[in-house]
Backbone as a printed PyTorch tensor [residue, N CA C, xyz], in Angstrom:
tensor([[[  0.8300,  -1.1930,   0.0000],
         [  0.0000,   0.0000,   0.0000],
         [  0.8710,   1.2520,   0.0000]],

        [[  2.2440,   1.3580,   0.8020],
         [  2.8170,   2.6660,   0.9960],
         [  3.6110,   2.2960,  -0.5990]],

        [[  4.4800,   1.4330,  -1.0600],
         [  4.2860,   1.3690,  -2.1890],
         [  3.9580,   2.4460,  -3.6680]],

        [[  2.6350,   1.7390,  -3.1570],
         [  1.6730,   3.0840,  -4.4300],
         [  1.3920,   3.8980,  -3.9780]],

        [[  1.6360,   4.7560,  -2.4410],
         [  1.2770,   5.9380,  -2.7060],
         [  2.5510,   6.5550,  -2.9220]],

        [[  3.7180,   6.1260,  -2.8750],
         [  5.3220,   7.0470,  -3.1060],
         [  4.9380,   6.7690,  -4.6500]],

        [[  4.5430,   6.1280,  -5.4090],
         [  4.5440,   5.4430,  -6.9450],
         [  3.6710,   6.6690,  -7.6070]],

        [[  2.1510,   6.8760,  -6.8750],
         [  1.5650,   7.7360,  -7.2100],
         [  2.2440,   9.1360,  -6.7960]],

        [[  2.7770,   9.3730,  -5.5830],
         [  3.3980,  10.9200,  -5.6580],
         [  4.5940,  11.1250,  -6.3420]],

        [[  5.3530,  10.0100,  -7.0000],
         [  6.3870,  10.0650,  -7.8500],
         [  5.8770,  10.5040,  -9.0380]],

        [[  4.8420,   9.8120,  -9.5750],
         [  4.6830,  10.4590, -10.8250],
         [  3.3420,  11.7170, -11.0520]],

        [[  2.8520,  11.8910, -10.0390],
         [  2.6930,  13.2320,  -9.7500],
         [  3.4690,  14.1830,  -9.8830]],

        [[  4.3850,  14.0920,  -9.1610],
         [  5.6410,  15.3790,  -9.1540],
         [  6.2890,  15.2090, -10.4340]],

        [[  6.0450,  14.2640, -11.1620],
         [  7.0800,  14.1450, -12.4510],
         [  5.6660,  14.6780, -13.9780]],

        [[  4.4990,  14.4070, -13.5850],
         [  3.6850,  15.2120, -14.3820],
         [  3.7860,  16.9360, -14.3750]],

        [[  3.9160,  17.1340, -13.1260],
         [  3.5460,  18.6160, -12.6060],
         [  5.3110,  19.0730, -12.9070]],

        [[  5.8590,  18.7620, -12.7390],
         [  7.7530,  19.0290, -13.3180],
         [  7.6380,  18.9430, -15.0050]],

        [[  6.8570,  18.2190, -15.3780],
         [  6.8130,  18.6840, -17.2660],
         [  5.9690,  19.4530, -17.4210]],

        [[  4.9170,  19.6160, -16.8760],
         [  4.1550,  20.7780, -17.5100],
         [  4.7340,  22.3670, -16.9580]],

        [[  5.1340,  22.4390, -15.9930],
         [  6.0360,  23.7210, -16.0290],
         [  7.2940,  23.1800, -16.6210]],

        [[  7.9250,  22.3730, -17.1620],
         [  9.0810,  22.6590, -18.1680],
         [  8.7900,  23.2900, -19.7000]],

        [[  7.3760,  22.6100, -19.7560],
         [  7.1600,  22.7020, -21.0850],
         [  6.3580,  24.6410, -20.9170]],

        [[  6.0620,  25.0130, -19.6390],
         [  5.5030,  25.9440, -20.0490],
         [  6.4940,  27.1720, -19.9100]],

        [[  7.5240,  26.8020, -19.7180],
         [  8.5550,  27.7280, -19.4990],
         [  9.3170,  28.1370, -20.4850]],

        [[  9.5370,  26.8320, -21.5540],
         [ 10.0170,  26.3930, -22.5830],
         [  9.0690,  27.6820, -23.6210]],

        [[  7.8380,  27.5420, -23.2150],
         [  6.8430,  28.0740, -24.3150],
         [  7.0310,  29.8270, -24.2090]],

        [[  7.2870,  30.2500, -23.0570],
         [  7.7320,  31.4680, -22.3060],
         [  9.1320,  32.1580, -22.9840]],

        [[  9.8710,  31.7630, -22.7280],
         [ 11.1850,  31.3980, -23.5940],
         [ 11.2270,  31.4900, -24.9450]],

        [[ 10.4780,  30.8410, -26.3440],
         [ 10.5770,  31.1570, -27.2640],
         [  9.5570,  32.3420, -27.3660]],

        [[  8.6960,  32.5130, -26.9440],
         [  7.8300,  34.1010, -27.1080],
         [  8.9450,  35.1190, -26.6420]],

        [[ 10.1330,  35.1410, -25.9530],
         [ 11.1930,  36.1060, -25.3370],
         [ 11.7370,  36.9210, -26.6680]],

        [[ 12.0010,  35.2150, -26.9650],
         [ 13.1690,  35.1190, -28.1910],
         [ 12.4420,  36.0140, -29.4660]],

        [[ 11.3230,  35.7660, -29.8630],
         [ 10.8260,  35.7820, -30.7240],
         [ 10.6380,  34.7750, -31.4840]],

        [[ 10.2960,  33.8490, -31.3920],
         [ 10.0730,  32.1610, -31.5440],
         [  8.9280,  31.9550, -31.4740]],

        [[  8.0300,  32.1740, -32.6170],
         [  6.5710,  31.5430, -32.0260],
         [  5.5260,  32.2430, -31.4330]],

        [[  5.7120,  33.5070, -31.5090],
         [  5.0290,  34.4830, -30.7280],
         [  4.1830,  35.0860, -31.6830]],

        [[  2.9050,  35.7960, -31.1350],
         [  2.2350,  36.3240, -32.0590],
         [  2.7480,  37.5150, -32.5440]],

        [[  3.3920,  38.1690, -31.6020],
         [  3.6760,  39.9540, -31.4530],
         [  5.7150,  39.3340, -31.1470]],

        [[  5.9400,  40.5140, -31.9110],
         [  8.0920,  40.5730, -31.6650],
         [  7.6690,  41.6150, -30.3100]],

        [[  8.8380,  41.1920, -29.3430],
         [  8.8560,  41.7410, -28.2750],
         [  9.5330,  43.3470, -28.3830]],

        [[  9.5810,  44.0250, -29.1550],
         [ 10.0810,  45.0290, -29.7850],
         [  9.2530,  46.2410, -30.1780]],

        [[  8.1430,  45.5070, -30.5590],
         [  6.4100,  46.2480, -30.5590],
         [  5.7210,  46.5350, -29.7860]],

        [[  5.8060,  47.3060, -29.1350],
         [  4.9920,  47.6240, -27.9200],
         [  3.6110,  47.8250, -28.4600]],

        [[  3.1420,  48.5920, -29.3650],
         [  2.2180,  48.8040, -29.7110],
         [  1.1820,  47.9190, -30.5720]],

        [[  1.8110,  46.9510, -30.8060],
         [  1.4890,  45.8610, -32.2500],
         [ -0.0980,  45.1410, -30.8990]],

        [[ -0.3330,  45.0570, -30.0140],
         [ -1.2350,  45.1890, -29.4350],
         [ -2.4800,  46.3180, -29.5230]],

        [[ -1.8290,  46.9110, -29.2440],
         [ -2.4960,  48.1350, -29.1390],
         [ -3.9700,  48.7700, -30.8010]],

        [[ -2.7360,  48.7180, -31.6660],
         [ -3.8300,  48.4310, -33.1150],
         [ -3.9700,  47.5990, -33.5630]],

        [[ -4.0590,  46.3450, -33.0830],
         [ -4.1980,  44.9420, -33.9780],
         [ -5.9710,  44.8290, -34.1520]],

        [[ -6.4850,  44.0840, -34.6630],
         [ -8.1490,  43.6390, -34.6660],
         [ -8.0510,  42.8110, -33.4760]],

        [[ -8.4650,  42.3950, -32.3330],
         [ -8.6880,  41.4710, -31.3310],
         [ -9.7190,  40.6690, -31.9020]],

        [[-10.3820,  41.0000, -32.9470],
         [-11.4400,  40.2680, -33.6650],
         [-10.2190,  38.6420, -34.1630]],

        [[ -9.7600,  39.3230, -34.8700],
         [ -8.6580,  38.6320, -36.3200],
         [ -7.7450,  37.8050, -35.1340]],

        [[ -7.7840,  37.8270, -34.0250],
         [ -6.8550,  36.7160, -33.2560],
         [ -7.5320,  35.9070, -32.4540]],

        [[ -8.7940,  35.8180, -32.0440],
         [ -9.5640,  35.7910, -31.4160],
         [ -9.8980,  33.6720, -32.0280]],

        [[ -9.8850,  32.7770, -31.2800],
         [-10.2750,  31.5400, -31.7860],
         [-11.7170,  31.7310, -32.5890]],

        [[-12.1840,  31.0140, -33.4450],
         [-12.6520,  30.7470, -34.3120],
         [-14.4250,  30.0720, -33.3820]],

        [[-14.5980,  29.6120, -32.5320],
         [-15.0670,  29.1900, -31.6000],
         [-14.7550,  29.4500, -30.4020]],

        [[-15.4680,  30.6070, -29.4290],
         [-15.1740,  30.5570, -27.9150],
         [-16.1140,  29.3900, -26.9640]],

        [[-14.9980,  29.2820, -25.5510],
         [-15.4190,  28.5920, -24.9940],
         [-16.3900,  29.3460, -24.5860]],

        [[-17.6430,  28.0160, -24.5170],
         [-18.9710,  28.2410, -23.8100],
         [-18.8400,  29.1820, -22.3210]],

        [[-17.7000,  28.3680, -21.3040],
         [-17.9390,  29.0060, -19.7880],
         [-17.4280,  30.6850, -20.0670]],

        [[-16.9350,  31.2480, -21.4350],
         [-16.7150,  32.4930, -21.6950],
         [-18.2210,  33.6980, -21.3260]],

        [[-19.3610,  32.6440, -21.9060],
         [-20.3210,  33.4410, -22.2010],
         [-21.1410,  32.9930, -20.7130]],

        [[-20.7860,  31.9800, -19.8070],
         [-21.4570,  32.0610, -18.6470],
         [-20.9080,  33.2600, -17.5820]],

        [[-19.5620,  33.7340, -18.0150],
         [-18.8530,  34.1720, -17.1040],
         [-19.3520,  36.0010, -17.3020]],

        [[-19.6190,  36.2110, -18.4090],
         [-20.3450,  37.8870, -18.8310],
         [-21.7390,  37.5810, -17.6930]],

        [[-22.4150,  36.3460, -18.0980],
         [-23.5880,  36.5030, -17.4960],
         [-23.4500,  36.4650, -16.2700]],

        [[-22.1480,  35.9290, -15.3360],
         [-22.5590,  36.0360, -13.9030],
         [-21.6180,  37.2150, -13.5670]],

        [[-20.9390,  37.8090, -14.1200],
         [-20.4010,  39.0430, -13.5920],
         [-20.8010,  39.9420, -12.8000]],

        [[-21.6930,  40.2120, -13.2530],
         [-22.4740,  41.3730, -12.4060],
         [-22.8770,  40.5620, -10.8070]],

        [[-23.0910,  39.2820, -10.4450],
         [-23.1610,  39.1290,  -9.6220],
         [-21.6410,  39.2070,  -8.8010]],

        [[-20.9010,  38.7980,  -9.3560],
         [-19.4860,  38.7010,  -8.7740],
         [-19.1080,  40.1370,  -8.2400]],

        [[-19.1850,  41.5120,  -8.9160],
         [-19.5630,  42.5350,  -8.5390],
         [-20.1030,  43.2330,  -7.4890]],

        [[-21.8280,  42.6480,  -7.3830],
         [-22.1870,  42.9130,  -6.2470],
         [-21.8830,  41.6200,  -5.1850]],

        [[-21.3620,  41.2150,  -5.1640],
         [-21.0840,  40.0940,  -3.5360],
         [-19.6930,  40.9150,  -3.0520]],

        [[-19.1430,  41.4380,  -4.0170],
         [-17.9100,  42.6100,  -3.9170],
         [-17.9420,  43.8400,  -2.9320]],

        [[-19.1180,  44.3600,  -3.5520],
         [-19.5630,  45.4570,  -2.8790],
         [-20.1320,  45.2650,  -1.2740]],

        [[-20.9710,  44.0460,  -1.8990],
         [-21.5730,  43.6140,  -0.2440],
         [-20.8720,  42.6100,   0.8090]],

        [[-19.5970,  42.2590,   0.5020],
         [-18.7830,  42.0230,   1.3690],
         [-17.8720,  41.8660,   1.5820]],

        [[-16.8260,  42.2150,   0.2240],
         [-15.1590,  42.3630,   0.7150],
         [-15.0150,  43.6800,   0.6530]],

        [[-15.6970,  45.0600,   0.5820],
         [-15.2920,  46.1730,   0.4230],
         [-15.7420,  46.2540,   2.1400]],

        [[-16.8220,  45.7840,   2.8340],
         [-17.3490,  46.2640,   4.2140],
         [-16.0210,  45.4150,   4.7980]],

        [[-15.7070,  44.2430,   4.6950],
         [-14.5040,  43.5230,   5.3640],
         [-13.1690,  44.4960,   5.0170]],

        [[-12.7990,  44.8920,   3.8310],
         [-11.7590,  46.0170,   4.4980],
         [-11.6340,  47.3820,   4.8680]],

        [[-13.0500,  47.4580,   4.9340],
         [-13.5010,  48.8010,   5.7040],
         [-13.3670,  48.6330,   7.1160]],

        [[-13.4310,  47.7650,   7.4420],
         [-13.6550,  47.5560,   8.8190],
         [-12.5700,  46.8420,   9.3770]],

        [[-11.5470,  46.2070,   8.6130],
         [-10.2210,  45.4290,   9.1660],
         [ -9.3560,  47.1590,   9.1540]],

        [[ -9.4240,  48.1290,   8.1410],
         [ -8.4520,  49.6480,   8.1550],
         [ -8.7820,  50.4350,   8.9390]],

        [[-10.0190,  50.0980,   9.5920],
         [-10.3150,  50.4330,  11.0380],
         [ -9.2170,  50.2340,  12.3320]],

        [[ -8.9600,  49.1380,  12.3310],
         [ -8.2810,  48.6350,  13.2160],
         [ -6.9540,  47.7290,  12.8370]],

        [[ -6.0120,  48.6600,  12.4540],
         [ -4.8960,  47.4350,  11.6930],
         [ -4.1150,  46.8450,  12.3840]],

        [[ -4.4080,  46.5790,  13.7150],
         [ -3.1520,  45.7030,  14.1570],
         [ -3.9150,  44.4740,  14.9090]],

        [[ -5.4090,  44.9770,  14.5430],
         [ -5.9220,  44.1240,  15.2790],
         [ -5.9670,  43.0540,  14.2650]],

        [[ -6.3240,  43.4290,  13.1790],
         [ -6.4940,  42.4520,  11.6180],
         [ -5.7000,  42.3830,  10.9600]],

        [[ -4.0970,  42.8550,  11.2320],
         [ -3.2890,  42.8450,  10.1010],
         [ -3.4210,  43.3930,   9.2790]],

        [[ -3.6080,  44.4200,   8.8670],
         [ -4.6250,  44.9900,   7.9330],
         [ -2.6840,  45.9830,   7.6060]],

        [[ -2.0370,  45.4090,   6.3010],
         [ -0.7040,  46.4260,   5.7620],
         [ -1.0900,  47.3860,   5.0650]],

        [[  0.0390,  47.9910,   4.7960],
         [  0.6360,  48.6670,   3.6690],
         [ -0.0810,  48.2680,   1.9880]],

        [[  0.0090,  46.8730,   1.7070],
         [ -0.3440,  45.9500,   0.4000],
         [ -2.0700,  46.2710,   0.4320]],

        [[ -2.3040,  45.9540,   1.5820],
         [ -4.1200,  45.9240,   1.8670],
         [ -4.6700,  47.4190,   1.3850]],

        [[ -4.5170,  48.2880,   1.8490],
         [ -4.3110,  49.7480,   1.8880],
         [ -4.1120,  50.3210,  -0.1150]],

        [[ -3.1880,  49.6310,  -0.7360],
         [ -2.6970,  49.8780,  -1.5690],
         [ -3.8570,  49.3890,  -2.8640]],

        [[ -4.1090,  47.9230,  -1.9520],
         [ -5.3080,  47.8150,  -3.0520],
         [ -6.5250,  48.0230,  -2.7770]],

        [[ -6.8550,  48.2720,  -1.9830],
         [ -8.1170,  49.2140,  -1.5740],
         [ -7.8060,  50.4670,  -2.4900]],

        [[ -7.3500,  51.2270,  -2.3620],
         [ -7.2380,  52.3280,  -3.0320],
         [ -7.0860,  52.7370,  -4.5400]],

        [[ -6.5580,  51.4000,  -5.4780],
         [ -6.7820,  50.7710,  -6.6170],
         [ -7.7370,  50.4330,  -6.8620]],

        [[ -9.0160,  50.2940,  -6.7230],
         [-10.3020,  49.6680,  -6.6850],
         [-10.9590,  50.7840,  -7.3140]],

        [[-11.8750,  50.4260,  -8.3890],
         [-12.5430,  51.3820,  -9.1190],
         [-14.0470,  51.2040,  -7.8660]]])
């Protein structure tokens, strides 16, 4: 039994060790200019491209569930992580409440 579970966390860690090799790998030639949509040289080649003209040919379905529940994600926002750090910058040593916390509170449209 202990066996297969070192057998199974062996090749666990050896799945999860190739897929960040390979995604690093993929990171790496977009640097280079290898494979990339945009040369890293273009800052702007974003900026006026069509987002239409790159855009897959078929979007995923959970794309169009995710417009529709937005607005809820929004308001559960409003109604309870904006009152939770209203009320932790109240009292910051009681809640830990940093510098970082503060910073993005204040970033918040």
């Amino acid at each position: 039994m202990k066996s297969m579970q070192v057998m199974g966390l062996v090749a666990l860690m050896a799945i999860l060790s190739a897929g960040c090799a390979a995604r690093q790998q993929s990171d790496l030639n977009l640097v280079q200019g290898g494979g990339g949509m945009y040369s890293a040289l273009d800052a702007t080649a974003q900026v006026y491209s069509n987002p239409r003209a790159q855009a897959p040919v078929e979007d995923h379905p959970f794309r169009y569930a995710g417009f529709a529940v937005h607005p809820l994600g929004v308001a559960l926002d409003y109604a309870i992580n904006r009152p939770i750090y209203a009320l932790t910058s109240m009292f910051p040593y009681i809640f830990g409440y940093t510098g970082e916390d503060a910073l993005v509170t204040s970033r918040r449209q």
